[in-house]
C-alpha positions in Angstrom: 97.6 129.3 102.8 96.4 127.2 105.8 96.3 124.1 107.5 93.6 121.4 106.4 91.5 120.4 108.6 91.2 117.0 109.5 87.7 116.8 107.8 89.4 118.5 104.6 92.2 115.8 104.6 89.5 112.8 105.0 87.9 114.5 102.3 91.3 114.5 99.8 91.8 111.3 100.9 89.2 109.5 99.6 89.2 111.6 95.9 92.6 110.6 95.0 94.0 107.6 93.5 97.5 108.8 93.1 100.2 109.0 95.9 104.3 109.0 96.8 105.7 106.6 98.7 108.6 108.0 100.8 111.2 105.7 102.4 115.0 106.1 103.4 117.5 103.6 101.8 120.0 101.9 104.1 122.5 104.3 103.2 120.2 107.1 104.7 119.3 108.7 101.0 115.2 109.5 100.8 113.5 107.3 98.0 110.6 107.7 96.5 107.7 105.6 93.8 104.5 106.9 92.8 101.5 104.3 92.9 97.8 103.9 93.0 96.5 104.0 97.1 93.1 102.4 98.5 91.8 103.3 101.7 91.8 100.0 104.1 90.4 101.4 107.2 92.7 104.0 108.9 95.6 102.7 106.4 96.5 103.3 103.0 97.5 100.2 100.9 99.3 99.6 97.7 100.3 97.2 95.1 104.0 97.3 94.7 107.1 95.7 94.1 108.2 93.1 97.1 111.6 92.7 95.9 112.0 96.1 94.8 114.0 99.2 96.6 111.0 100.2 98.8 110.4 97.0 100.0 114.6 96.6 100.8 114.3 100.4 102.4 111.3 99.1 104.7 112.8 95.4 105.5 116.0 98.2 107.6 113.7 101.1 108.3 109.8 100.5 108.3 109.1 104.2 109.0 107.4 106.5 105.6 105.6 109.2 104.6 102.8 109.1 102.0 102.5 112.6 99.8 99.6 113.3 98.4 98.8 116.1 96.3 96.0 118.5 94.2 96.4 121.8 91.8 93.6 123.1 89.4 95.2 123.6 85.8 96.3 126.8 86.4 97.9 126.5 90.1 96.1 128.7 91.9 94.3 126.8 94.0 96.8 123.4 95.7 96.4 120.8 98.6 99.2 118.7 99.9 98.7 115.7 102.4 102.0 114.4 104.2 100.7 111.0 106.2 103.3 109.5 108.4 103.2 106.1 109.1 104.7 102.6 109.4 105.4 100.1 105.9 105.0 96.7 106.1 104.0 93.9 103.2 100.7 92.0 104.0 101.4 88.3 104.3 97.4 87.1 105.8 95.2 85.5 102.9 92.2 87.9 104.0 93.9 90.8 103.9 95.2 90.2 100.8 92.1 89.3 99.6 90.4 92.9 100.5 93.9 95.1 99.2 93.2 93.5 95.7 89.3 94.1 96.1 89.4 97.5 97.5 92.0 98.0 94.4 89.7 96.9 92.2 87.1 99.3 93.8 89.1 102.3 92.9 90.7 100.9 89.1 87.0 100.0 88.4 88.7 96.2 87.2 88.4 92.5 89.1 91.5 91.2 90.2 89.9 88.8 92.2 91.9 86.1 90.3 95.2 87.9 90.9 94.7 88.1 94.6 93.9 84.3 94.4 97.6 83.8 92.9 99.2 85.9 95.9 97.1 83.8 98.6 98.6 80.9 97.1 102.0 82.0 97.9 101.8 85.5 100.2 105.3 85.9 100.7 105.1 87.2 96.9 102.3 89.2 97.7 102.8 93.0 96.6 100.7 94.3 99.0 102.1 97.1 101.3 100.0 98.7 104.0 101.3 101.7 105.9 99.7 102.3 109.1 99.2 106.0 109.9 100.2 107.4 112.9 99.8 111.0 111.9 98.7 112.9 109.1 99.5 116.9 108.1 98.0 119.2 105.2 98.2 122.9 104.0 96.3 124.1 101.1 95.8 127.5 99.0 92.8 128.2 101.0 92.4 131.7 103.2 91.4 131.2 107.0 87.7 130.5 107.4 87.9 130.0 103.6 86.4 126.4 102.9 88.6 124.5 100.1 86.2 123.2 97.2 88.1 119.7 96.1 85.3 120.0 93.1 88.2 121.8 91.2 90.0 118.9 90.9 87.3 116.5 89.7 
């Protein structure tokens, strides 16, 4: 087991679609959803809930972390990417505009008419952008061992 480097964690990021969202409720308990991510520059964005308990956990305490991880079918071989960051929902017509496209990019679907509904009224807009301000990530690899992320394709 080692630490990724930061080349290795670009790498993950970009081959997954799947990710945890870890907040703290008000009452201090750690909560956590599972949703599609998209890559929006140094950011990771999703499409959830803006009335739901994330989005309550983030109006008191903005600060997450974003889990991402890999294992081959037999769990030998594992990756695990924690990003720490800052949540926020994304109010600005662009910018909702290019969450829903760059969504789109990685469901392989348009929802260009979708975003047009939330740029009609972005305070319903679903789209939550945490802004990295660090990232970590250990995998099953030795040191000087490369990790080969074709495993997991």
């Amino acid at each position: 087991m080692r630490k990724m480097t930061q080349e290795e964690i670009n790498q993950a990021l970009k081959q997954s679609k799947w990710a945890t969202i870890c907040s703290v409720t008000p009452e201090k308990s750690p909560y956590a959803i599972e949703a599609t991510y998209f890559l929006c520059e140094e950011n990771i964005g999703f499409m959830i809930n803006p009335k739901g308990t994330t989005a309550a956990n983030v109006s008191v305490n903005p600060n997450v972390m974003v889990k991402i991880t890999f294992t081959n079918k037999n769990l030998s071989r594992w990756a695990g990417i924690s990003c720490f960051g800052t949540g926020s929902f994304i109010k600005d017509k662009e910018d909702i505009l290019q969450g829903w496209k760059n969504l789109g990019d990685i469901m392989q679907t348009d929802y260009s008419k979708v975003a047009e509904k939330f740029c009609i009224n972005p305070d319903r807009s679903p789209f939550f952008r945490v802004k990295i301000d660090s990232m970590t990530g250990r995998c099953s690899a030795k040191p000087g061992e490369s990790f080969d992320f074709k495993m997991f394709e």
